[in-house]
N, C-alpha and C positions, 0 to 999 in steps of 0.2 A: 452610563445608564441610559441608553437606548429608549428605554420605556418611560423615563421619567425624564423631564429637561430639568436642570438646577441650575437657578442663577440667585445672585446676593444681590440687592440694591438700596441703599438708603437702610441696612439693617436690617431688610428682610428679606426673608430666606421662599422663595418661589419655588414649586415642586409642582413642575406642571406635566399631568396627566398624558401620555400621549403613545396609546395602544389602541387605531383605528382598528372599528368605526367607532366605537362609543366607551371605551376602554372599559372591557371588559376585566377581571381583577384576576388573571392568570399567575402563574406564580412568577413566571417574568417582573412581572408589574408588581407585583406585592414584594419582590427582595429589593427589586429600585425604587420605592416605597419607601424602606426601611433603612435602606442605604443614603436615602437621601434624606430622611430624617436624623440619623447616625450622625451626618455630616453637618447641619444645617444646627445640630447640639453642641457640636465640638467644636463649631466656629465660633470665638468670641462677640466678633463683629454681626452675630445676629442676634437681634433682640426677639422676635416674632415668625411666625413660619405660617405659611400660606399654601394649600394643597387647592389647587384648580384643573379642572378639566379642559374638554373642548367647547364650542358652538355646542353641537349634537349633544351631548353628554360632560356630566360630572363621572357620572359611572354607571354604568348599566348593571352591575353585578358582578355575580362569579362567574367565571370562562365554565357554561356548561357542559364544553369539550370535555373538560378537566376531570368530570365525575366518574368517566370509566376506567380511567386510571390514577398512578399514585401521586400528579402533581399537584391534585387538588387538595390531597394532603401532608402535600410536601411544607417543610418550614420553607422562610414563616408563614406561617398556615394563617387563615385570615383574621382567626380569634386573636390571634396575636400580634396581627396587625395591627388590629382598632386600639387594642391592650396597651401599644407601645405607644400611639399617638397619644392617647388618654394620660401618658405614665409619662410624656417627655415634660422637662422641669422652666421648658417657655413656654407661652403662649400658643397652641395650634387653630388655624384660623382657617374652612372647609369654605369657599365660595364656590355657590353652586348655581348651575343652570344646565337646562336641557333635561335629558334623563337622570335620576338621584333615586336608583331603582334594587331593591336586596342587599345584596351586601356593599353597592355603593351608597346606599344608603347609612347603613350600619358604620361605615367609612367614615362618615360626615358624624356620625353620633359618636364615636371616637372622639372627634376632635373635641377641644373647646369652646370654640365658639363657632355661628353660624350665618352665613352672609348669603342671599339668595335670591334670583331672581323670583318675583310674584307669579309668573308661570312658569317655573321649574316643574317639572313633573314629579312627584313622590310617588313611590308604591313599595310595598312588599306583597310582590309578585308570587311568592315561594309555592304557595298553595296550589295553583294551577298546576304546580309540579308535582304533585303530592308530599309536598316537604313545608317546612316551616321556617323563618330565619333562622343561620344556626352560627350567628357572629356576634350575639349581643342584642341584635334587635327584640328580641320578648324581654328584654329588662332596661335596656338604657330606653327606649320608644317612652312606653309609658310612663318612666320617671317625667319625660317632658312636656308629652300630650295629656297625661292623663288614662284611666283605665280604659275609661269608656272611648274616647279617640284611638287609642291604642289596636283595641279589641277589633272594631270597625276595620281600620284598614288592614291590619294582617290576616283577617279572617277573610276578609272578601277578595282580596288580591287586587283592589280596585286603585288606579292611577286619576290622583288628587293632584291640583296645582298647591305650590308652594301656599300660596296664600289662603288655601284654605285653612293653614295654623299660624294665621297674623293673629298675634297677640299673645301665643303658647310662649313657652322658653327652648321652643326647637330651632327657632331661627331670632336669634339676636337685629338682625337688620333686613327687610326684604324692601327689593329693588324695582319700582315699579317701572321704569325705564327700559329699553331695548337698545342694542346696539353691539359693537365689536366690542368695544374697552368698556362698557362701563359697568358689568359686572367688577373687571380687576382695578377699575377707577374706585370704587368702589371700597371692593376687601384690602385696597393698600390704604385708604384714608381710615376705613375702620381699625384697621392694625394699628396705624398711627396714633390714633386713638385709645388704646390699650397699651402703647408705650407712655404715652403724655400724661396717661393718669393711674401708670404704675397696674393695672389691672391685676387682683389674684386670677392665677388659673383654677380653672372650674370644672371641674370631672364631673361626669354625670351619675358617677358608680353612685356617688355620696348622698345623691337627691333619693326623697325615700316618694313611694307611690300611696297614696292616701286616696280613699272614697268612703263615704259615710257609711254604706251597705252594700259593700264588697262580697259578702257570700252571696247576699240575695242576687245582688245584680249577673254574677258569672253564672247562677242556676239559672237565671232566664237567660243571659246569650248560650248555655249550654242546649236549654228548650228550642231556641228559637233554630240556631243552627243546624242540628238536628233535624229540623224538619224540613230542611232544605238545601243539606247536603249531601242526598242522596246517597248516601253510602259511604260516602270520600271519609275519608278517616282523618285525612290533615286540618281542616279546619277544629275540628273538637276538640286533636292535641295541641292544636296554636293555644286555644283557650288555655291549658293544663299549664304553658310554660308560660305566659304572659301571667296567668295567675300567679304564678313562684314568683315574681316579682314584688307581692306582698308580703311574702315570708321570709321569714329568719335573713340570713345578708343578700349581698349582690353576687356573689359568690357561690352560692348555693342555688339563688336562681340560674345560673348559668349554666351549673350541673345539672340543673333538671333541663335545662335546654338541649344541651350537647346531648342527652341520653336520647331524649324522646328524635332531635333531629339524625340521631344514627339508627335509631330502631328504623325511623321513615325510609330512608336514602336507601335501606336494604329490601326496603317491602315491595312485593308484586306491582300495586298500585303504581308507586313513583317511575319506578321501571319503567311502566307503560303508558305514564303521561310524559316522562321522558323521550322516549321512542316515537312517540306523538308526534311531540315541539320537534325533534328533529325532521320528521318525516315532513309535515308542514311546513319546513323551510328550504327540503329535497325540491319537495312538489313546485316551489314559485324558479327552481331552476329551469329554467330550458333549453335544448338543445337549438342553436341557431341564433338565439336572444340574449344579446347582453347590454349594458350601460350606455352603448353606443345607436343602440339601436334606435331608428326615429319611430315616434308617438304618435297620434292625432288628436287635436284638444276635443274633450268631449266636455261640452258645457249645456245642451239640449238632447233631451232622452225621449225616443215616442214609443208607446205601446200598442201590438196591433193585438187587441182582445181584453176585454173586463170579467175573465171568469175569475175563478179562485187562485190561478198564477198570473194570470195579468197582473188583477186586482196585488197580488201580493209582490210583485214583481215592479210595482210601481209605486208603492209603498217603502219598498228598497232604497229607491231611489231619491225619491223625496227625504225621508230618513237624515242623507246625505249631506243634503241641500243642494241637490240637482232639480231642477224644472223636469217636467215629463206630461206626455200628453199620453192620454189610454183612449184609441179608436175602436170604436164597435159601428157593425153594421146595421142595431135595431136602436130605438130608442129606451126599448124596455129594460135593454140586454146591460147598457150603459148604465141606466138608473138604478138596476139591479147592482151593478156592480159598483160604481160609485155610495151606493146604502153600504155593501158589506166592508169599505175602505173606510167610514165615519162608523160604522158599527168597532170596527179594529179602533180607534185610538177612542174613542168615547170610552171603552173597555181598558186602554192603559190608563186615560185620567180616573177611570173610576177606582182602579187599583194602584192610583196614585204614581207609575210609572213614570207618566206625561205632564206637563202644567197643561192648562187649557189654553192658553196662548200659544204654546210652544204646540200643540194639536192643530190651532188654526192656522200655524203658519205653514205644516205641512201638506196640511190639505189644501193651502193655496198654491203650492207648487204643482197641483195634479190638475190637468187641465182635461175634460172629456170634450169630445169630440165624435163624431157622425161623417166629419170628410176627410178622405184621406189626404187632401190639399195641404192638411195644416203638420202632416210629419215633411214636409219638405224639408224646413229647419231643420228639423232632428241631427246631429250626427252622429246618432246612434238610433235604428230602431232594433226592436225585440221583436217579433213575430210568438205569440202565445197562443194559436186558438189550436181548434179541436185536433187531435192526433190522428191527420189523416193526410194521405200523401197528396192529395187531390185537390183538395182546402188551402195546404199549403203553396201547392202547386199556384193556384190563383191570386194569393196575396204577394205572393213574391214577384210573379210578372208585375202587379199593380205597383208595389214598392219601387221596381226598379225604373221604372216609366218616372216616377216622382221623387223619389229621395235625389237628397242636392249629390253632385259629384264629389266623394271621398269620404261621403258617408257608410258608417261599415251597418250591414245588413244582417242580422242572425234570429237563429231559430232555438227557439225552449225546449225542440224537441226532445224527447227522452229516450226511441229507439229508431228513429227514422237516418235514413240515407243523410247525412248532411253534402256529401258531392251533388248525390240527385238534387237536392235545395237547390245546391249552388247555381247548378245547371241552367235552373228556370229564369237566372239573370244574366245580364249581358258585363255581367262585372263579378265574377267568381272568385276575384280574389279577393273583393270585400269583404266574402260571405263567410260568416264560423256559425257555432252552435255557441248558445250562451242556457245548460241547461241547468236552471235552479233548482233546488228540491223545493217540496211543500209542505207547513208555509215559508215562498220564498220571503218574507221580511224577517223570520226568523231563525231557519236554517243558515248556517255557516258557509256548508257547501257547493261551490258553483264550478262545474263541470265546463274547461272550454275546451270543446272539440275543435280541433285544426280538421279542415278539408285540405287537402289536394293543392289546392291550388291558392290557401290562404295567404295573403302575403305577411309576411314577417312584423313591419307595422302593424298588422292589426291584430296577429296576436300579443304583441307585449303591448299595445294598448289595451285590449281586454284584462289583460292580467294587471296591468297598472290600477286600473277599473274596477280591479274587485275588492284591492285592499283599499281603494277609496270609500268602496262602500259596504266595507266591512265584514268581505267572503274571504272565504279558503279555496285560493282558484288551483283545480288541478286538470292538466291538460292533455287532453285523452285524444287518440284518433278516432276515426270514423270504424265504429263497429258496432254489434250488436249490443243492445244496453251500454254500451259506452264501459263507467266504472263502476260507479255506484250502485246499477240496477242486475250486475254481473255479479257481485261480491254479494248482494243481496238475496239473488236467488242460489246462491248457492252456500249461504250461511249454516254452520250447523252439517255441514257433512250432505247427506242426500236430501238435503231440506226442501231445496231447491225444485225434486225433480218430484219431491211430498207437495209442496207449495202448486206445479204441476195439474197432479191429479185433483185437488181439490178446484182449482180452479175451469177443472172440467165436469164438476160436479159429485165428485169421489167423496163420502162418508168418512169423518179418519178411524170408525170404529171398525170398518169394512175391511179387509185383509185381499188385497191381491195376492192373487194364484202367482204360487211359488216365491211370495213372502213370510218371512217365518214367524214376524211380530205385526200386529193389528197398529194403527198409529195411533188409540187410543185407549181409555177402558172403556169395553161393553156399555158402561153407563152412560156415555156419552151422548148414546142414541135416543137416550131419553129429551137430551136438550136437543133446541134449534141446530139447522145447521151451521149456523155462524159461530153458537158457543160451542161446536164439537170442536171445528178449527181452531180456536181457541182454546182449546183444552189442547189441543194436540197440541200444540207448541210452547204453553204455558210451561215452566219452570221452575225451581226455587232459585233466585236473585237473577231471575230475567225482568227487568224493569218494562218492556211492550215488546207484545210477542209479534212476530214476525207479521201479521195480518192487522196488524194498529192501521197501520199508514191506508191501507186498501180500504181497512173498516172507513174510515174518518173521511179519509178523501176523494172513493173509486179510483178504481183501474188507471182512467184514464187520466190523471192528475200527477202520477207520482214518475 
């Protein structure tokens, strides 16, 4: 059993996890799973049995690999994984730490009892995927947490420490300590402990889910949901099978589970947040960069510009808990832009996002500034000001005079030369493109462009950089628009080359010579010309039409 290690010690039975990186629950793993629970039953000399993971991970999940083909539903399939743990006639004891994430999760809720570090990560994840647990988790979860604990994490898809359910009956012991052994220091004294005082085994099927006003409360997480999950369908069926958890047996809620989570798995949707998650983990590949490759510590960040990407670009960063300094060349220009960066988090505490401590401590990491002296330290600066070759041209000679040696240099720019950047330094292999979308503190996406002549260090330091600070880094070469602003203008078929003429002043009600459809209705003319554009590209379940970004932020922002 390759996937699983099995050993007997003092009468209990170890069944350790061991499908790097984070053992994913492929069918590999789930028949050495089962095999090693098979065996660990039919040993006399076990009293207790003990399922642990690694460092990293208890379990990360399902091998998402697995969903385009048939081992994800090959026996034993995972329902019957949990099925069998739950149904063996010792003790099964889940110590957990690291990731404890969907159906590693579900895993753990199998068992009978539950031993875990206080920062173990928990989630059901599923939702991001367009899918919903489909191993148990909508019925055995809330027998332990609770409806309303329940509802929260599978709906949001959101990653809780273990210790946020100290005191639930989801973790029997949590472990505030750190170290190699003392998780399994740990779940082998607890086991102990369930041998010494004869412990019933305790299935979770049998716990029944009670709340005073259980109708009312699902119509308002169905309300609330709804108006903020955009369209997504998997959240509002999570509710549907989490709620079966109230009715008729455990059994029955499960079949409402398994149905609704097969309807999902085949829908358009999952499909294509599936196709997502993969593409997202295509993109942090690179051709030239791997494991081995050397880094440069990035521990001070400086911004050269306070407009609406500065300002948001340094917001990123603080975010983080990175230091960052944001240089402007006026006093006003600063102040200005420092106002619109305490306007942004005053706006998250006020919508409760932020505590207002945790607002001041960010805004203490942004340092403004009027001399370029002070990005010396920087090992990173960002260049943000106006999009103009010329502009840049001049802050980049100035950076390079100043910034310390092995500091990497880059530009926000969005359609400029980043060679020609580079050029203007005496150090070109520093130089990449680091281009945010807007608002960068909020946008996912960050564009690094490799020049020429970038060295290898400093791209996979930048892409190190992004999942530190919470981007989707994808790394484009030196071209026009890059990715983003390519894929954009040509969205929709000849959108692109419609987007085009309006932006040279074209009417969309107007029909050029030798088109055969007008790009609006007639009426259009009647509105402004921003709401023609606007109409022209409006749709039924287009969420913002192609000219949002331009309305919001001008031309030159995006």
């Amino acid at each position: 059993m390759k996937e699983v290690r099995y050993k007997v010690e003092s009468g209990l039975a170890w069944l350790i996890l061991d499908n790097p990186p984070l053992n994913a629950l492929s069918h590999a793993l789930r028949r050495a799973i089962v095999d090693g629970l098979d065996r660990a039953v039919a040993d006399p000399k076990v009293q207790a049995i003990v399922i642990i993971g690694g460092e990293r991970a208890f379990s990360s999940g399902a091998d998402i690999k697995e969903f385009s083909g048939g081992a994800f539903y090959a026996e034993p399939f995972l329902p019957a994984v949990c099925d069998a743990l739950e149904a063996a006639p010792k003790p099964v004891v889940a110590a957990i730490g690291g990731a404890c994430m969907g159906g590693g999760l579900e895993l753990a809720l199998g068992c009978h009892y539950r031993v875990a570090l206080a920062d173990a990560k928990i989630a059901f994840p599923e939702v991001k995927l367009g899918l919903i647990p489909g191993a148990g988790g909508t019925q055995r979860f809330p027998r332990l947490v609770g409806l309303e604990n329940a509802l929260n994490l599978i709906v949001s898809g959101a990653t809780v420490p273990a210790a946020t359910f100290k005191g639930s009956p989801l973790f029997d012991e949590l472990v505030g300590n750190t170290g190699a052994n003392v998780l399994r220091d740990a779940a082998r004294a607890f086991a102990a402990g369930l041998r010494k005082r004869d412990a019933p085994i305790r299935r979770v099927r049998d716990l029944v889910v009670k709340h005073p006003q259980a109708e009312a409360f699902l119509q308002f997480a169905k309300t609330g949901v709804a108006s903020v999950a955009r369209g997504m369908s998997a959240p509002l069926r999570a509710i549907d099978a989490v709620a079966a958890s109230l009715e008729r047996s455990f059994d029955h809620g499960m079949a409402v589970e398994r149905r609704i989570f097969t309807e999902l798995m085949a829908s358009p949707e999952s499909q294509a947040l599936r196709h997502a998650f993969f593409a997202e983990r295509a993109a942090s590949k690179v051709n030239g960069l791997g494991e081995k490759t050397a880094q440069r510590q990035i521990q001070q960040v400086a911004v050269v510009g306070a407009g609406t990407m500065g300002g948001g670009i340094a917001m990123t960063f603080a975010n983080a808990g990175i230091p960052v300094t944001v240089l402007e060349a006026k006093q006003e220009a600063l102040e200005r832009g420092m106002t619109g960066i305490r306007k942004v988090y005053e706006g998250s505490v006020a919508k409760k996002k932020l505590k207002p401590d945790e607002t001041q401590k960010r805004i203490a990491l942004i340092t403004p500034s009027l001399d370029y002296a002070t990005v010396a330290k920087a090992d990173l600066v960002i260049e943000a000001v106006f999009e103009d070759i010329e502009v840049k041209k001049a802050v980049f000679r100035e950076l390079d005079k100043i910034a310390k040696k092995g500091a990497i240099l880059a530009s926000n720019t969005s359609t400029l030369d980043v060679d020609r950047i580079a050029s203007f330094t005496k150090r070109p292999g520093d130089v990449l493109g680091l281009h945010f979308f807007s608002p960068a503190h909020v946008m996912r996406l960050l564009e690094v462009v490799r020049a020429k002549k970038t060295r290898p260090e400093v791209l996979a330091t930048a892409m190190s950089l992004a999942r530190r600070i919470g981007k989707t880094a994808v790394v484009s070469g030196v071209c026009d628009g890059f990715i983003g602003n390519r894929m954009r203008l040509a969205a929709a078929g000849g959108q692109g080359h419609r987007d085009l003429r309006l932006r040279d002043g074209a009417l969309p009600h107007v029909r050029p010579r030798g088109q055969r459809h007008q790009l609006a209705h007639p009426q259009a003319a009647l509105r402004g010309a921003s709401e023609d554009a606007a109409h022209a590209h409006r749709g039924p379940g287009v969420r913002a039409r192609p000219f949002w970004a331009e309305d919001r932020l001008g031309l030159v922002s995006i």
